[in-house]
DOFI-886723 format. One record per residue: z, x, y of N, C-alpha, C, CB in turn; residue number from 1. Coordinates in steps of 0.05 Angstrom, whole numbers, plus 5000, padded with zeros to 4 digits. Glycine has a CB too. Example, Ala and Ser with C-alpha at 12.3 -4.5 7.8 and 13.67 -1.06 7.14 Angstrom:
2
[rec [5156,5264,4886],[5156,5246,4910],[5156,5264,4934],[5181,5226,4911],1]
[rec [5142,5257,4955],[5143,5273,4979],[5157,5258,5001],[5114,5282,4988],2]
***
This chain:
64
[rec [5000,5017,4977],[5000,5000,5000],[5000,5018,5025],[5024,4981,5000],1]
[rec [4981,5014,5039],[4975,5034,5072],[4993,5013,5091],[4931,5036,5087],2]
[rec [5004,5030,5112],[5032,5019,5127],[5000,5008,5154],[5069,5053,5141],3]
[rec [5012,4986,5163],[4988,4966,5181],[5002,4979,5207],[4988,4921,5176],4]
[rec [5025,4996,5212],[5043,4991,5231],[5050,5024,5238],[5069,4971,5220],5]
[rec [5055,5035,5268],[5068,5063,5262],[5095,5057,5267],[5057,5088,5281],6]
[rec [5109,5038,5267],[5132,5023,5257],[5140,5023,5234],[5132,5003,5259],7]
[rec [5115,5008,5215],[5125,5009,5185],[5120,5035,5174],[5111,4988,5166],8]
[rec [5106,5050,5184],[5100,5089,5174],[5130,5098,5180],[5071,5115,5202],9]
[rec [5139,5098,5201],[5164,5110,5212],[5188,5103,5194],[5169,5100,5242],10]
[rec [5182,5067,5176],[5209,5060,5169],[5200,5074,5140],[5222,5025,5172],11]
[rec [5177,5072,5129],[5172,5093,5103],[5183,5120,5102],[5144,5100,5100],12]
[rec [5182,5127,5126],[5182,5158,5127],[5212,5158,5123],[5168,5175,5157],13]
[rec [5235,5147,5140],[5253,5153,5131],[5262,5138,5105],[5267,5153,5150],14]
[rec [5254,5125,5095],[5263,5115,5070],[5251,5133,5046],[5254,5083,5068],15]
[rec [5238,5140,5050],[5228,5177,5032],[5243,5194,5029],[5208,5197,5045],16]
[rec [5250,5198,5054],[5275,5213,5062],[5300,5217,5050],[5283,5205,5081],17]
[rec [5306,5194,5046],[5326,5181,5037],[5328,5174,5005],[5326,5160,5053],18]
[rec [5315,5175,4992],[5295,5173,4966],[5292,5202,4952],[5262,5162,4975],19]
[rec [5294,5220,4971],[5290,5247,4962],[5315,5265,4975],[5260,5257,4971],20]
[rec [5334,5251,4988],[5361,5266,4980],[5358,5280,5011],[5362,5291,4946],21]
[rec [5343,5282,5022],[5336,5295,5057],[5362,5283,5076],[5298,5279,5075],22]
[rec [5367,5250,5065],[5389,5243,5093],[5404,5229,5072],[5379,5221,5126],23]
[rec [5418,5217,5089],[5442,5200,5065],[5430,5169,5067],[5484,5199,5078],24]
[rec [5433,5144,5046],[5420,5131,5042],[5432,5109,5064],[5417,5129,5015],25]
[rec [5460,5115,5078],[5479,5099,5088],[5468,5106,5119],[5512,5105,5078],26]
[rec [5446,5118,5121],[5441,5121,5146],[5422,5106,5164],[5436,5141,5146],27]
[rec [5406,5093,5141],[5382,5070,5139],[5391,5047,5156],[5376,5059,5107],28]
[rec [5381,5033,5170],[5374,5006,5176],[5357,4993,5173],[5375,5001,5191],29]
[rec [5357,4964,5173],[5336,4950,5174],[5321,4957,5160],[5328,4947,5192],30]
[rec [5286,4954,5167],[5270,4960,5148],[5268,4982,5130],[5254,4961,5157],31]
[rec [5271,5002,5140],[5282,5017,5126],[5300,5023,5101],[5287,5021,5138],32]
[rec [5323,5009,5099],[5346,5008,5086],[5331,4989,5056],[5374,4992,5107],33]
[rec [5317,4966,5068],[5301,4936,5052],[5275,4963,5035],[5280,4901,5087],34]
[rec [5262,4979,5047],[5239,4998,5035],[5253,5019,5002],[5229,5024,5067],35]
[rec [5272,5029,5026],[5291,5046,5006],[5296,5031,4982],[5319,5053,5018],36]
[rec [5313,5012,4981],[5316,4993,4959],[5299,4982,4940],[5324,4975,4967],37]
[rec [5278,4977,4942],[5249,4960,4942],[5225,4976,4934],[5242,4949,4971],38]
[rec [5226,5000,4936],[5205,5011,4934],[5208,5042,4925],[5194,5006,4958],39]
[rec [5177,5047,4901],[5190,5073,4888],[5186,5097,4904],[5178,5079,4861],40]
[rec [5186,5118,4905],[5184,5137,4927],[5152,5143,4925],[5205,5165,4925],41]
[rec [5137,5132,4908],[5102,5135,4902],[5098,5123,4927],[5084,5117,4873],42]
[rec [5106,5101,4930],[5098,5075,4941],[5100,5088,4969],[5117,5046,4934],43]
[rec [5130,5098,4976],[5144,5107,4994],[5124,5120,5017],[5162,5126,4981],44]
[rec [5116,5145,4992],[5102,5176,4997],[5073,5161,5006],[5100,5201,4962],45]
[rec [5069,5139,4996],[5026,5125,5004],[5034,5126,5036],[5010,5074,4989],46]
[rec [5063,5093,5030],[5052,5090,5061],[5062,5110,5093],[5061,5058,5068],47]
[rec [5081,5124,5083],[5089,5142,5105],[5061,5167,5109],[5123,5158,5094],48]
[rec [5049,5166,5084],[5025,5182,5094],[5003,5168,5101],[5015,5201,5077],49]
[rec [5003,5144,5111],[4987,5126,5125],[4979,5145,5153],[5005,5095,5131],50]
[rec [4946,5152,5153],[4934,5156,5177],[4945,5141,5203],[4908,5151,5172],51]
[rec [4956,5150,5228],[4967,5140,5250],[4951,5132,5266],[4981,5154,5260],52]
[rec [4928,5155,5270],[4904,5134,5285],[4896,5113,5287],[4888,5136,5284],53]
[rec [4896,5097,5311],[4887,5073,5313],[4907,5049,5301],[4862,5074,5299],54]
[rec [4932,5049,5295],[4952,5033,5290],[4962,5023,5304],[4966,5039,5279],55]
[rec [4970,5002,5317],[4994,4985,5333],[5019,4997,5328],[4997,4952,5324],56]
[rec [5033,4996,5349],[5061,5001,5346],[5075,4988,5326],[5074,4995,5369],57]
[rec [5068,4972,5336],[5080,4941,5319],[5069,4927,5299],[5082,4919,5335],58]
[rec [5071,4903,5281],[5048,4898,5266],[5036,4872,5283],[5056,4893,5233],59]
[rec [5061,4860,5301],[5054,4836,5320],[5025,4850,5345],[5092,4825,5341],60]
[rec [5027,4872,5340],[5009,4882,5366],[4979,4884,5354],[5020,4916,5380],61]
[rec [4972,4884,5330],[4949,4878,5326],[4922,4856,5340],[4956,4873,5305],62]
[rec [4899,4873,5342],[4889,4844,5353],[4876,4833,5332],[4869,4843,5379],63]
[rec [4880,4805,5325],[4861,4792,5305],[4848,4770,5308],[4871,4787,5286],64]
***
């Protein structure tokens, strides 16, 4: 799954992080914390390496 968001890249990235022992898992919020839980660090590792170019901040900032 490719992150639609450099929001949802950012909350991958630290939930990787976190997945691989880099921060403590109690440091997570929000999306983040829901990724960590939820998702295997494969999954993790796709979408935090989601290309940033051309992404919305947000996923609401898309134009469609």
């Amino acid at each position: 799954m490719k992150a639609t968001s450099k929001a949802q890249q950012k909350a991958a990235g630290a939930a990787l992080s976190a997945k691989r022992g880099e921060t403590k898992p109690s440091e997570l919020v929000g999306a983040s914390k829901e990724m960590y839980d939820s998702m295997s660090e494969d999954e993790l590792e796709e979408m935090a390496g989601t290309q940033r170019k051309g992404k919305p901040q947000k996923k609401d900032d898309q134009d469609d």
